[in-house]
C-alpha positions as CSV (number, residue, x, y, z in Angstrom):
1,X,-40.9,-3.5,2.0
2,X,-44.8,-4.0,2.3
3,X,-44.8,0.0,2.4
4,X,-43.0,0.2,-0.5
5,X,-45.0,-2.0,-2.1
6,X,-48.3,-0.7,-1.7
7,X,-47.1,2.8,-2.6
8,X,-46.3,1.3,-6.0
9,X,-49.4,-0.6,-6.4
10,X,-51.2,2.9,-5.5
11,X,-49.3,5.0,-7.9
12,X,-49.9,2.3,-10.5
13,X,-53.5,2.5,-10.0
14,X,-53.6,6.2,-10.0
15,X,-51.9,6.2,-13.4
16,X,-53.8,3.9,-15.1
17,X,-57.2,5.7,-13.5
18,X,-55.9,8.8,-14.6
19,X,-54.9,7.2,-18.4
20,X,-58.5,5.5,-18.8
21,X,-59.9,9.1,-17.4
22,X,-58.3,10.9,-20.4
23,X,-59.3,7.9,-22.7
24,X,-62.9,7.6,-21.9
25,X,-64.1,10.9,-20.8
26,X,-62.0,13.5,-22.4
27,X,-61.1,12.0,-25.7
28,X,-63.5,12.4,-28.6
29,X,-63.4,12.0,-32.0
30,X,-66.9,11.3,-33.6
31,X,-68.3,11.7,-36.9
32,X,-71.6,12.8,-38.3
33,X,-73.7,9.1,-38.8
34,X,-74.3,9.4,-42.5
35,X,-72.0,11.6,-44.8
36,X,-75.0,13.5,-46.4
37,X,-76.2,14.4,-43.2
38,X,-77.7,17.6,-43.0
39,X,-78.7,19.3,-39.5
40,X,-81.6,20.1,-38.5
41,X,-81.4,23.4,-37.3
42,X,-79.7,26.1,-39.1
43,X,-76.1,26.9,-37.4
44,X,-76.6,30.3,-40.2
45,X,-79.3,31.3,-37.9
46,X,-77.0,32.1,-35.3
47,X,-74.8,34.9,-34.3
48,X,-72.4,35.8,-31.4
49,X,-70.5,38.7,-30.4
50,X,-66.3,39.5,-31.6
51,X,-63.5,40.4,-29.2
52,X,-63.9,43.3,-30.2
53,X,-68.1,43.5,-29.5
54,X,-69.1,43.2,-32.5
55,X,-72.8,41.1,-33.6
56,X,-71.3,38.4,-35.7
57,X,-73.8,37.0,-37.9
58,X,-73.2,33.5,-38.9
59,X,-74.9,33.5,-42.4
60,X,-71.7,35.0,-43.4
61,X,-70.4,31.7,-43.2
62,X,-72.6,30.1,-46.0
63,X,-70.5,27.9,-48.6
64,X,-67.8,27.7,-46.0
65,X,-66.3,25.3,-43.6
66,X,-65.8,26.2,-40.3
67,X,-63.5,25.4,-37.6
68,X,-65.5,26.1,-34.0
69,X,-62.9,25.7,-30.9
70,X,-63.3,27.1,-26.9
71,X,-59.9,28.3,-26.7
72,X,-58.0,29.4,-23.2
73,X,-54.1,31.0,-22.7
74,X,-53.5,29.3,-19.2
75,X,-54.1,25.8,-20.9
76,X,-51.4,22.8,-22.0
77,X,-53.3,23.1,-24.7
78,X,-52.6,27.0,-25.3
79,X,-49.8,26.3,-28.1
80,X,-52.5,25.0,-29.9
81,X,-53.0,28.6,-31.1
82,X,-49.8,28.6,-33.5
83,X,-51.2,25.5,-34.7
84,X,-54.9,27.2,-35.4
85,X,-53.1,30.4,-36.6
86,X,-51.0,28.2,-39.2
87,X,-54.0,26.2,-40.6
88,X,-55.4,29.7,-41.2
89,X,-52.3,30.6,-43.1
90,X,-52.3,28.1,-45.1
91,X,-55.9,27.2,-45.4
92,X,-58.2,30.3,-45.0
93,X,-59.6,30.5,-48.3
94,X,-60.8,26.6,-47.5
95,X,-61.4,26.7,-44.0
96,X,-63.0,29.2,-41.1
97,X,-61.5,29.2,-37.5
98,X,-63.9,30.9,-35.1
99,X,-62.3,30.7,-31.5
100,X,-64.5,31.1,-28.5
101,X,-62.3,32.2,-25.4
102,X,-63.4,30.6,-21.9
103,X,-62.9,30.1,-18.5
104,X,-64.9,26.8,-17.6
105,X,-62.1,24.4,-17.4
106,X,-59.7,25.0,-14.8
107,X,-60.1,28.8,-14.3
108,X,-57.4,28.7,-17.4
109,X,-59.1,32.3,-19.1
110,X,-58.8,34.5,-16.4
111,X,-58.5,37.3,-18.3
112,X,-60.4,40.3,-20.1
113,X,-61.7,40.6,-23.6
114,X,-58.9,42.7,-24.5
115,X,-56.3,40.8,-22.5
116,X,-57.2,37.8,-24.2
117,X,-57.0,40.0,-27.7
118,X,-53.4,41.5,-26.6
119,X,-52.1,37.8,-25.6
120,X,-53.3,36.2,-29.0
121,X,-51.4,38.6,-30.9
122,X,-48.6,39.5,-29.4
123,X,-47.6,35.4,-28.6
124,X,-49.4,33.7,-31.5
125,X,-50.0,36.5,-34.1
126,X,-53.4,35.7,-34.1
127,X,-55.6,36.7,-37.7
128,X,-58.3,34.7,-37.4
129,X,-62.0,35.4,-35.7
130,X,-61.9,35.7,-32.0
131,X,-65.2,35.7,-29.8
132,X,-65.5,37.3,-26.8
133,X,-65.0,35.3,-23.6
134,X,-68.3,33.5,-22.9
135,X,-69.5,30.1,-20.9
136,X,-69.9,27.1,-23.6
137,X,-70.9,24.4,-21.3
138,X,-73.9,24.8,-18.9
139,X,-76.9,26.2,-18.4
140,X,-75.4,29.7,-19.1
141,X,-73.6,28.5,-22.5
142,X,-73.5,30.9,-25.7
143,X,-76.2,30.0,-28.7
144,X,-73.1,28.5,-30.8
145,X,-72.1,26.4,-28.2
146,X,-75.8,25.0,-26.8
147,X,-76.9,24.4,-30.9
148,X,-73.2,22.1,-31.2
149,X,-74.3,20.2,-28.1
150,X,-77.8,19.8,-28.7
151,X,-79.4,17.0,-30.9
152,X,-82.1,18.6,-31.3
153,X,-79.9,21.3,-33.2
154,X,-77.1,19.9,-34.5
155,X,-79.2,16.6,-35.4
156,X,-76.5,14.1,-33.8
157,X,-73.9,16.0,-31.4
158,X,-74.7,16.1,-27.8
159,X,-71.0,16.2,-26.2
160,X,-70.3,20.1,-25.1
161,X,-66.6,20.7,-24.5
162,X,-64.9,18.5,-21.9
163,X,-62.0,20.7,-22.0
164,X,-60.1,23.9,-23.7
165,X,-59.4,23.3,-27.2
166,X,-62.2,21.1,-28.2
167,X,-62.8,20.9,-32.1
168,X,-66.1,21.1,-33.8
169,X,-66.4,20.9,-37.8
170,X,-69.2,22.6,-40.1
171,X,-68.7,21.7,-43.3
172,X,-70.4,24.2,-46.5
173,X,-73.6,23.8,-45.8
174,X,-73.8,24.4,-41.9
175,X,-74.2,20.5,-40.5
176,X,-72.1,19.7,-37.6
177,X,-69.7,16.6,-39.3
178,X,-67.1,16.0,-36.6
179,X,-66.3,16.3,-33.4
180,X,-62.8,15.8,-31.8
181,X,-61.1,16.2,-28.5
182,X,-58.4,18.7,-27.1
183,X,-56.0,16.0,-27.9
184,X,-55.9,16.5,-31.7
185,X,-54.2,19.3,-33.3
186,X,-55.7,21.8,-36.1
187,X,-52.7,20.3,-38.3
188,X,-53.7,16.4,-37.4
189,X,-54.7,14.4,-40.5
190,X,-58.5,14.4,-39.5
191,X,-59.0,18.0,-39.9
192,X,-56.7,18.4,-42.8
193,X,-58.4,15.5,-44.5
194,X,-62.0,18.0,-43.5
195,X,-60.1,20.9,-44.7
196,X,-59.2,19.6,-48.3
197,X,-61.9,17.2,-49.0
C-alpha cells in the first residue's frame, strides 16, 4: 500500500511539474508595452534566404503585417501548417506568413531544404513563404531571428523561440507587437484580432 502510494504522490508531482513547466517556460503571449510603439531597429533592413535559395529582402514587406514562425514537420505542433496555410487563404492580402524551418527543438527538422519543400506541399499544400532551414536560437541564430530576440532591435522582445511554432507579429510599419507561444494557433482570436485590426 505504502508503495502504491508513493508512486501516486510521484506521478502527481511529475504532472503538475510538467503542467507548471509548460505554463511558465514555454507559454508566451506578450504584447508590445505601448500600442504606438515603434522599434528601434529596422526589421526592413533585413533579409534571409527562400527554400528555394533565394536573397529575400525584407523591405518588400513595407505596409504589411507579417506573421514570423520557426516551423518543424516532426512536431505536435506540425498540423499547425494547415492552420498557417488557411489564414493565408483567407487573409493574404491582410497578412504575411514567413515560416523559418528548424531543427533546435527536439531534432524535429531533420530534413533537407527540399525535403522540407516536398513535405509542406504535398501534406499541407503549402503557398506561403518558406525560408530555408536555419538555427533561430543561439549564438548561430539567422539575422530575423537574433533582431526578434534582441531589445536592442526589436525595442522590447528578448524571448527567442522556446519551441517549434512560436509566433511573432510585425505589424505595417515593421515593430515587433506580439509575441505568443506554440500553444496558440494562426486561427486563435489574438492573431485574427492582429490580422483584421
Amino acid at each position: 500500500m505504502k508503495i502504491v502510494l508513493i508512486v501516486f504522490i510521484s506521478t502527481l508531482l511529475s504532472i503538475s511539474g510538467i503542467y507548471i513547466l509548460r505554463e511558465k517556460i514555454f507559454k508566451v503571449n506578450e504584447l508590445a508595452p505601448d500600442k504606438d510603439f515603434i522599434s528601434n531597429s529596422k526589421f526592413y533592413d533585413l533579409s534571409a534566404i527562400d527554400i528555394d535559395g533565394n536573397l529575400v529582402d525584407f523591405s518588400s514587406y513595407i505596409g504589411k503585417k507579417v506573421l514570423i514562425v520557426n516551423v518543424a514537420s516532426k512536431c505536435g505542433y506540425t498540423s499547425q501548417y494547415k492552420d498557417l496555410q488557411e489564414l493565408h487563404n483567407r487573409y493574404n492580402d491582410k497578412i504575411t506568413i514567413l515560416a523559418f524551418p528548424s531543427n533546435n527543438f527536439g531534432f524535429q527538422e531533420p530534413g533537407s531544404n527540399d525535403q522540407i519543400e516536398e513535405f509542406c506541399e504535398t501534406n499541407f499544400g503549402i503557398k506561403f513563404q518558406l525560408f530555408e532551414k536555419s538555427d533561430v536560437r543561439g549564438k548561430n541564430s539567422n539575422n530575423v531571428y537574433k533582431w526578434l530576440s534582441s531589445v536592442d532591435d526589436n525595442g522590447w522582445n528578448d524571448k527567442s523561440p522556446r519551441w517549434n511554432f512560436f509566433k511573432y507579429l510585425i505589424d505595417e510599419r515593421g515593430s515587433l507587437k506580439a509575441v505568443y507561444s506554440s500553444n496558440v494557433n494562426p486561427l486563435d482570436k489574438e492573431i485574427i484580432e492582429f490580422v483584421l485590426n
